[in-house]
C-alpha positions in Angstrom: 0.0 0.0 0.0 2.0 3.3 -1.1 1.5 6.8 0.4 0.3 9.2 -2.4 1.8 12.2 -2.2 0.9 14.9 0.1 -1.6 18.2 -1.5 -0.4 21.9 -0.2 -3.0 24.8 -0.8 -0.1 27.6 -2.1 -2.2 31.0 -1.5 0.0 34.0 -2.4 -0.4 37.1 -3.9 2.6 36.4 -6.1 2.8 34.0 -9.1 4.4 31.1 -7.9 4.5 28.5 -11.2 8.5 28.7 -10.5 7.9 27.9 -6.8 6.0 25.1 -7.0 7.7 23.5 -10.3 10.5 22.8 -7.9 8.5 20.5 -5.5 6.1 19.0 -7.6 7.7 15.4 -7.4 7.6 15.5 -3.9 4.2 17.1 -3.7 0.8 17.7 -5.3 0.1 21.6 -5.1 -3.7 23.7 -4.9 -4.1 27.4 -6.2 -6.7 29.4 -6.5 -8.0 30.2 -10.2 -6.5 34.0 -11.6 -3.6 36.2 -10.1 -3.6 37.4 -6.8 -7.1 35.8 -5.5 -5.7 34.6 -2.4 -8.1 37.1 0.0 -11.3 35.8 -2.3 -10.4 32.3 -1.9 -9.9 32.7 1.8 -13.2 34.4 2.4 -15.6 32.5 0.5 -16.9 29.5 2.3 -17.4 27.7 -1.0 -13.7 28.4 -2.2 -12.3 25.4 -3.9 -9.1 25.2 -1.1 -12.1 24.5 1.5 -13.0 21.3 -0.8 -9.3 20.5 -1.7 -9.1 18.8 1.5 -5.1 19.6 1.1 -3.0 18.6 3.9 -1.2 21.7 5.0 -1.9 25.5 3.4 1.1 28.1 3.3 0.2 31.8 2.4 3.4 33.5 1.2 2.8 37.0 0.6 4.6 40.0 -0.7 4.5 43.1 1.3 4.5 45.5 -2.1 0.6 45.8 -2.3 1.3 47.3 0.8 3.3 50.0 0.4 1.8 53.6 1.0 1.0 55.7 -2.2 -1.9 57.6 -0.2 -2.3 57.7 3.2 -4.5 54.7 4.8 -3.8 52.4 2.0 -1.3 50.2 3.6 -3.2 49.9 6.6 -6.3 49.3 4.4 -4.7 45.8 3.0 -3.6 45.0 5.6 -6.6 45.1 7.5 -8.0 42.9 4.6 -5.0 40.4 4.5 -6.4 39.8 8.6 -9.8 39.0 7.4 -9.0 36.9 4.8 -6.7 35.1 7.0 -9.0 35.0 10.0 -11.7 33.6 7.6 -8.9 30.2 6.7 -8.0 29.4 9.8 -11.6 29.7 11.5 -12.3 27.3 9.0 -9.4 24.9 8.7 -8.6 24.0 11.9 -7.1 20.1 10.8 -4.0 20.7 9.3 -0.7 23.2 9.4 -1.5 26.3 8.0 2.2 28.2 7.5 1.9 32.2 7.5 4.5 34.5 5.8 6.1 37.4 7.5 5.7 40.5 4.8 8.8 42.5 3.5 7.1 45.8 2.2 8.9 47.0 -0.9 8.0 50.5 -1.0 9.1 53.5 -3.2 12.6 54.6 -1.5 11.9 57.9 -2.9 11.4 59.1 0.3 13.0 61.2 3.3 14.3 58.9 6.5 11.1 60.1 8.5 8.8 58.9 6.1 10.3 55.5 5.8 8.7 54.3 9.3 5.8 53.8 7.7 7.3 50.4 6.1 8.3 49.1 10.0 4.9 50.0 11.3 3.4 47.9 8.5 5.7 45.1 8.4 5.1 44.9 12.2 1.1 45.5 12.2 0.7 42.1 10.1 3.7 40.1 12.2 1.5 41.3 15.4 -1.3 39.7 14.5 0.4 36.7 13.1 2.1 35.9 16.0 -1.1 36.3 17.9 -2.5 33.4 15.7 0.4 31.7 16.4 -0.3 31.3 20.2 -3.4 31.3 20.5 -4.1 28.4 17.4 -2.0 24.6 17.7 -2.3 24.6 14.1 -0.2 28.1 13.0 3.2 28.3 11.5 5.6 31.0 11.0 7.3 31.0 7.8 9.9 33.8 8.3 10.4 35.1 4.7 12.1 38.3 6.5 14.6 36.4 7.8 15.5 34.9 4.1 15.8 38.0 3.3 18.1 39.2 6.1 20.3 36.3 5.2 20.7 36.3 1.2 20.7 40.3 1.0 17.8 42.5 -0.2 19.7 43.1 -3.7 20.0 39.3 -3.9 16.9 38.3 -2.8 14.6 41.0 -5.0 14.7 41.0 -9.5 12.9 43.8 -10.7 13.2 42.2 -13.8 11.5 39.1 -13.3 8.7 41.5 -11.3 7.7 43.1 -14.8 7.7 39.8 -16.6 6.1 37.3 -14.4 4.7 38.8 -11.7 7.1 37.3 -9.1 9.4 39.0 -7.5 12.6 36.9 -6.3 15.0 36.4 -8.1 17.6 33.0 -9.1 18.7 33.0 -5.3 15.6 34.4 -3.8 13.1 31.5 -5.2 15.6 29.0 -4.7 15.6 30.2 -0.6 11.4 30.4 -0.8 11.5 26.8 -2.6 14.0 25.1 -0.2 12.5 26.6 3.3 9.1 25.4 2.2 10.7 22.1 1.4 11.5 22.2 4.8 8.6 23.0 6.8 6.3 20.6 4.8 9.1 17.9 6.2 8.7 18.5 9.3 5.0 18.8 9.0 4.6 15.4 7.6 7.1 13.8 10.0 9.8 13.0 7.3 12.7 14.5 9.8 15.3 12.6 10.8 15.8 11.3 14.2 19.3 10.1 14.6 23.0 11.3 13.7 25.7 8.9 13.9 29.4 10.9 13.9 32.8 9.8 13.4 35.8 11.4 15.1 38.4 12.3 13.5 38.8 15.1 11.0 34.8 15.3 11.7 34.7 16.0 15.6 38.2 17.1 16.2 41.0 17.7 13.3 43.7 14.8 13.3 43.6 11.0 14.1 43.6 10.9 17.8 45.9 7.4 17.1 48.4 9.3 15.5 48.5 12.7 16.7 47.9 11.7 20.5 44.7 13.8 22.9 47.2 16.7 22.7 48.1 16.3 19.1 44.6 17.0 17.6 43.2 19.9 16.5 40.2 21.2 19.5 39.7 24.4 21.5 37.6 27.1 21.3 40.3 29.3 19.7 42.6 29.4 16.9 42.5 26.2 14.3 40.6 24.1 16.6 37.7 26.5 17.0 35.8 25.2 13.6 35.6 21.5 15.9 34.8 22.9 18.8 31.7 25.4 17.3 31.0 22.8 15.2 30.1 20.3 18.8 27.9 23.0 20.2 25.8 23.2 17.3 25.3 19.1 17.4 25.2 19.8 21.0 22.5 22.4 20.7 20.5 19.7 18.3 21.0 17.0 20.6 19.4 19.4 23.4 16.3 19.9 21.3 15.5 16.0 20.6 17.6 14.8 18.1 19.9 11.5 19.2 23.7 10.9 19.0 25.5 7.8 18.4 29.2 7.5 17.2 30.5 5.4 14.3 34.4 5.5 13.8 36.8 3.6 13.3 39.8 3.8 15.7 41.3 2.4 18.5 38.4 2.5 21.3 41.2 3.4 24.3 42.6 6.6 22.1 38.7 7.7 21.5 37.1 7.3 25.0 40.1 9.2 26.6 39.5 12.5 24.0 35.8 12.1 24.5 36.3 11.5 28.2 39.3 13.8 29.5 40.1 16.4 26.6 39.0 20.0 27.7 37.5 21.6 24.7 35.5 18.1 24.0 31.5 19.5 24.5 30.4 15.7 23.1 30.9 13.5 26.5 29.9 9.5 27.0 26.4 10.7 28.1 25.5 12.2 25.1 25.1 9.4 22.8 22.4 6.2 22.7 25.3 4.2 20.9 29.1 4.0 20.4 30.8 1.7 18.0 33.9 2.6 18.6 36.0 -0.8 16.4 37.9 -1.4 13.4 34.2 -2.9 11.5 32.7 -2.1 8.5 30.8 1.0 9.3 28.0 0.2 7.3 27.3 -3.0 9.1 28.0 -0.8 12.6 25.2 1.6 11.4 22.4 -1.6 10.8 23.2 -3.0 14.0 22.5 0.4 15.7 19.0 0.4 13.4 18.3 -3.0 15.2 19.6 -1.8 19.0 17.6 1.3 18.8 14.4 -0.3 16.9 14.6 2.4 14.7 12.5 2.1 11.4 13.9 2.8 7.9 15.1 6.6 7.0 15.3 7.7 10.4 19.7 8.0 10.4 22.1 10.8 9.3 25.3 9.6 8.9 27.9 12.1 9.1 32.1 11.4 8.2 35.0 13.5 6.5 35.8 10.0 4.4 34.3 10.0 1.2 35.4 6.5 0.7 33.6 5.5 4.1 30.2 7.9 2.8 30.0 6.0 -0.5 30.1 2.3 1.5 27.6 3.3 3.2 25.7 4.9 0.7 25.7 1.6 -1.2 24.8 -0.8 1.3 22.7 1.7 4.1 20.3 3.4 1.3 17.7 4.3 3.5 20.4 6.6 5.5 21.0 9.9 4.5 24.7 11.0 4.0 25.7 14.4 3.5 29.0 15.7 1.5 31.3 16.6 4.5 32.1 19.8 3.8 36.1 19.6 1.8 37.1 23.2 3.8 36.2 23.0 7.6 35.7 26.6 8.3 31.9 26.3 6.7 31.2 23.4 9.5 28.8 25.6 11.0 26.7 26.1 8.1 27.2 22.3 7.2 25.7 21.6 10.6 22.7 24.5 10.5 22.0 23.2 7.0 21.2 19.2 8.2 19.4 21.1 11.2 17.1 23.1 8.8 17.4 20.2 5.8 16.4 17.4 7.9 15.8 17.8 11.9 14.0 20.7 12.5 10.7 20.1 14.4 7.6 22.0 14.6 7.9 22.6 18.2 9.9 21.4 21.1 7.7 19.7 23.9 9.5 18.6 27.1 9.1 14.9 26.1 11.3 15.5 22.9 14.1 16.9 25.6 14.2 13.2 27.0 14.9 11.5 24.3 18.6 10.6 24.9 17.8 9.3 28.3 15.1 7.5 27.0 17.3 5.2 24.3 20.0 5.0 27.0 16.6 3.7 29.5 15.9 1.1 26.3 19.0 0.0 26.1 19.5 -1.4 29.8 15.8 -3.0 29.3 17.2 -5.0 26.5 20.0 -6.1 28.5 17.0 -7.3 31.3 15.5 -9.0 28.8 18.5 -11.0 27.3 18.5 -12.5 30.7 14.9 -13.2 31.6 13.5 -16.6 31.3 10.2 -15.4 29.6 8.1 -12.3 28.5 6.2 -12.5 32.0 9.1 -12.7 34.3 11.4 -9.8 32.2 8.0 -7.3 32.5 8.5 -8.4 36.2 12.2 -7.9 36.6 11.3 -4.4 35.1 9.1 -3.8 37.9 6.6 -1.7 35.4 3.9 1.1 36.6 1.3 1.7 34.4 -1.0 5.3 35.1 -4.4 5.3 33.0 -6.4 8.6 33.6 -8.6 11.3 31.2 -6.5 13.9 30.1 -5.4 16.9 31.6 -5.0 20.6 30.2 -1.2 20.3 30.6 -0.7 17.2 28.5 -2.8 18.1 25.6 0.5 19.6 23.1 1.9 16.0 24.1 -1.0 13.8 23.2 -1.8 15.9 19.7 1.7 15.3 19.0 1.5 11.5 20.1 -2.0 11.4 17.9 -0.2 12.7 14.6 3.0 10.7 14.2 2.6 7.7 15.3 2.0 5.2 12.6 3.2 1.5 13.8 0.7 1.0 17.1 -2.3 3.0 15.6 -5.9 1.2 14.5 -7.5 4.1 13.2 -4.6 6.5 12.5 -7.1 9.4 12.6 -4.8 13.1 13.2 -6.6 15.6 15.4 -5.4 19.1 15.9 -5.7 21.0 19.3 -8.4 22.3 18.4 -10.3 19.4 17.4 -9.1 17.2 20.1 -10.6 20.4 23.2 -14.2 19.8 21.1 -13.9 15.9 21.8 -12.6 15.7 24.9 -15.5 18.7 25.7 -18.4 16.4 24.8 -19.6 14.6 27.6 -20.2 12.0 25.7 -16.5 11.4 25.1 -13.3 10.4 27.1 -9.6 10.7 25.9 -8.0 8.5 27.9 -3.7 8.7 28.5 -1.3 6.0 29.7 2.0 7.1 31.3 4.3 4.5 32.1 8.1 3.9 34.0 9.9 0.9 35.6 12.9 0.7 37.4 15.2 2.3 34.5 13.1 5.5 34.0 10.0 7.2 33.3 8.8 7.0 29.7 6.4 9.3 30.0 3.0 9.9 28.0 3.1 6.4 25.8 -0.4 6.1 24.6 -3.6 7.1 23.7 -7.2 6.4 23.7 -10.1 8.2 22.7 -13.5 6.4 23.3 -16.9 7.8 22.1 -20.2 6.7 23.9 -23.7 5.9 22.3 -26.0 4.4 25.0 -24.7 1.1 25.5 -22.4 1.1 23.0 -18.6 2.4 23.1 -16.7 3.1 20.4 -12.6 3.3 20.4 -12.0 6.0 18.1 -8.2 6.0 18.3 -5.9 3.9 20.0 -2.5 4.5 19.9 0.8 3.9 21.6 4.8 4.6 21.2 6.6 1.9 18.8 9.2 2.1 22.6 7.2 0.5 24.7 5.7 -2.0 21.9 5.9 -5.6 23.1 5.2 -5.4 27.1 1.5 -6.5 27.3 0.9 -2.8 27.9 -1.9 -3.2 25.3 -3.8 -5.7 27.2 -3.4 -4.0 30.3 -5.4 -0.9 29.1 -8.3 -2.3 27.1 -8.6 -4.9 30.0 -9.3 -1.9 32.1 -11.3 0.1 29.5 -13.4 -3.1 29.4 -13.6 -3.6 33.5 -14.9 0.1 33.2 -17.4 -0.3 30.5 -19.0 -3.6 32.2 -22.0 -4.2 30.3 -21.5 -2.3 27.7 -20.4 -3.6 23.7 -16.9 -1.3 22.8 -16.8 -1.9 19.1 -12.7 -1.5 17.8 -11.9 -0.6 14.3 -8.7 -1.8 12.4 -7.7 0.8 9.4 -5.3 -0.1 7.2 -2.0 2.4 6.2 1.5 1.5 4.9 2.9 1.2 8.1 0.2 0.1 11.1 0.8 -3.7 10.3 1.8 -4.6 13.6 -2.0 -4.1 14.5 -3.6 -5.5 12.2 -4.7 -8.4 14.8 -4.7 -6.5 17.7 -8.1 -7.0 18.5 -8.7 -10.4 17.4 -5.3 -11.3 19.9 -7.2 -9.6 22.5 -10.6 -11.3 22.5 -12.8 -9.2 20.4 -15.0 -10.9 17.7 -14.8 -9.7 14.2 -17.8 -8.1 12.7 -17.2 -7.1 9.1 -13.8 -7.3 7.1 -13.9 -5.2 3.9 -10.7 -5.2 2.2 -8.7 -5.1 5.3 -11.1 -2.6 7.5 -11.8 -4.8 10.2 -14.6 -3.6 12.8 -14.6 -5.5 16.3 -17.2 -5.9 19.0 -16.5 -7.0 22.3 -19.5 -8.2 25.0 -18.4 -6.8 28.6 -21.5 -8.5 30.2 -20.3 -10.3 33.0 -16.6 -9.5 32.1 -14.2 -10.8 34.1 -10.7 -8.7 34.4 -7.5 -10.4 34.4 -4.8 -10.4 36.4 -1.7 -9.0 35.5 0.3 -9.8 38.8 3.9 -9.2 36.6 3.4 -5.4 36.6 4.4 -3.7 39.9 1.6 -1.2 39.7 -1.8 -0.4 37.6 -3.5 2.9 38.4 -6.6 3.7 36.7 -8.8 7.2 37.1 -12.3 6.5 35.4 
């Protein structure tokens, strides 16, 4: 079953043909009908973008119509650019809706006083924006001033192809437009990357540590070895916003542990990373063994090394891991590493659970160890000494669980994706419960794992979504919360729904494997009912604790 490719509503007040011909093989693009009918699109309730059903909407805007020939005019639009965007977002409420910053071109013919009319403007409409921004789950900023800042007004700008076409950048200013949304709409549809793996030398310090000795290589935060050590706070200052390390490098494991443990300028310490394979192995085979030791799915690596002999290997035999040309002069390491940041890792947003992620692997990886020396599935759960906390959601976990709901793909029957929005007007109706499960053993807390949203008719309940991190897959942590869902619903039928996707084949027989009795099975979509008459919970005596808060 192959994922088609993803629809974007492009609404701009620019033509954007160029734009969009450079990301239509990775996406399928909506716009409006004529030039510049972004405002009437937004405003009608019967616009076509409101039927499109696209999965995200950017409005990229440029700031000319705004400029002040007469008095008022400037303010007028963008009074108008409010209601048109108050107007989409009141009515798509689903999906990421990305919002331009405006850059107002205006006639310079003007004295220095006059010109604060451009700030005010420019400021009026980021005022607003931001306030969409925090007060809507759903809102994006996509910071074309900042482009701007960063290629250089005279770069960014062609008056020429202005007069022509009606667009206004020019080679280097739509190639910067093209390439950021690129990058939002990957991180929007969860195509970042999770993982780097990093060699060591000549990639985190200059030298060979096994030739050069600790006080031979090139690291400090001055001079030569200032490009390393810059270059280790910006993998530092990923690694502090979610993304994992591991190292892959071959060298002698005594000469690397004493850099990364004892040299001074050395930000990267043992802590930091889920893996090390420190050895003289192929690296390629080091890099599938850390896919298997971290249960990390296909796509999810960057693999980062000075070699280009080691890059190609691993190119050839690792496909599915990206690896980027190391940069052949080391003073541009900083914009090597901001470019994989804004290329392949940049999130959305940041929650607190993203900030545990390293702990969370290094957690995983002493469970596996438990389990390698348990006699059975029961007694390793028991040697974990699990605690399992079932209770309806609260206000302060709601960004976690809309970010739980819409990417994860593996343990997920419905795979429906709720915003914020939508998932306050469930959890409002008193008909409805949205149930959370947080879970931690004797290694560490794992937080927020899984989700369940159950809707009530009568009698009947129905188990809209249920959902739960690929982590803790495996631990019977499935059938300890529909065993309580069904303990709490005694004599009542919960009916469970299987939808299939690409990717949520590892519950495809959830429900059968937990005692439900299938209903109707067309073409895969499996609806389940289960009789809790009389219904007897079990006892799972292997997990320490089991709280439940109806």
């Amino acid at each position: 079953m192959a994922d088609s490719k993803k629809k974007v509503a492009l609404l701009s007040n620019v033509t954007v043909d160029l734009i969009i011909g450079k990301l239509r093989r990775e996406y399928d693009f909506y716009l409006p009908e004529g030039f510049d009918t972004w405002v009437q699109e937004a405003i009608n309730p019967s616009a076509g973008i409101y039927s499109a059903e696209p999965d995200a909407v950017i409005v990229l805007l440029d700031g000319t119509e705004a400029r002040s020939w007469k008095d008022g005019e400037g303010d007028a639009r963008i009074s108008l650019w409010k209601q048109a965007l108050t107007a989409l977002v009141t009515k798509i409420k689903s999906i990421p809706i990305f919002v331009s910053t405006i850059d107002v071109r205006e006639n310079r013919i003007k004295s220095l006083s006059e010109r604060r009319g451009k700030y005010e403007l420019e400021n009026n409409w980021y005022q607003y924006v931001q306030g969409l921004i925090e007060s809507k789950s759903n809102i994006y900023l996509f910071d074309l001033a900042d482009m701007i800042a960063e290629i250089g007004r005279k770069q960014f700008y062609s008056n020429k192809m202005w007069y022509i076409s009606s667009m206004p950048y020019s080679r280097d200013g739509l190639n910067a437009v093209a390439s950021e949304i690129g990058r939002i709409l990957r991180s929007a549809f969860g195509s970042r990357k999770k993982i780097i793996a990093l060699d060591l030398d000549n990639t985190l310090w200059g030298g060979v540590v096994g030739e050069d000795g600790i006080d031979g290589i090139e690291l400090s935060n001055h001079k030569e070895g200032q490009r390393y050590y810059d270059f280790q706070r910006q993998i530092l200052e990923m690694k502090n916003r979610g993304i994992v390390l591991a190292l892959n490098s071959k060298n002698n494991p005594e000469d690397a542990e004493m850099v990364i443990g004892q040299h001074p300028a050395m930000l990267l310490r043992e802590e930091d990373f889920v893996s090390r394979k420190i050895n003289w192995e192929n690296k390629a085979v080091n890099l599938k063994a850390m896919e298997r030791e971290l249960n990390l799915t296909e796509g999810g690596f960057i693999f980062i090394d000075d070699n280009p002999v080691e890059r190609e290997t691993v190119k050839g035999e690792c496909p599915e891991i990206l690896v980027p040309d190391f940069p052949a002069d080391t003073t541009e390491l900083l914009e090597f590493a901001e470019k994989i940041w804004f290329d392949y890792c940049r999130p959305l947003r940041v929650l607190s659970n993203d900030l545990k992620k390293t702990q969370m692997y290094q957690d995983e990886s002493k469970r596996k160890q438990e389990m390698s020396e348990s006699l059975n599935l029961d007694d390793y759960i028991a040697k974990l000494e699990m605690a399992v906390d079932i209770h309806r959601m609260r206000d302060s976990e709601m960004e976690r669980v809309v970010q739980l709901i819409n990417k994860t793909n593996q343990f997920n029957v419905t795979t429906k994706r709720y915003t914020q929005d939508e998932l306050q007007e469930i959890a409002a109706d008193s008909h409805n419960v949205v149930y959370v499960v947080h879970c931690s053993d004797k290694y560490g807390d794992s937080g927020l794992i899984s989700v369940i949203i159950l809707k009530g008719q009568d009698l009947q309940v129905i188990i809209d979504s249920f959902l739960m991190s690929c982590r803790v897959m495996g631990r019977k942590l499935e059938d300890v919360i529909l065993n309580e869902i069904a303990g709490m619903c005694n004599g009542k039928k919960i009916t469970g729904e299987f939808i299939p996707t690409a990717k949520n084949t590892p519950v495809k027989d959830l429900f059968d494997k937990l005692g439900f009795g299938l209903i109707t099975d067309i073409e895969g979509h499996k609806t389940y009912e289960l009789d809790t008459q009389g219904y007897q919970k079990k006892d799972f005596a292997f997990y320490k604790e089991i709280r439940f808060e109806e």
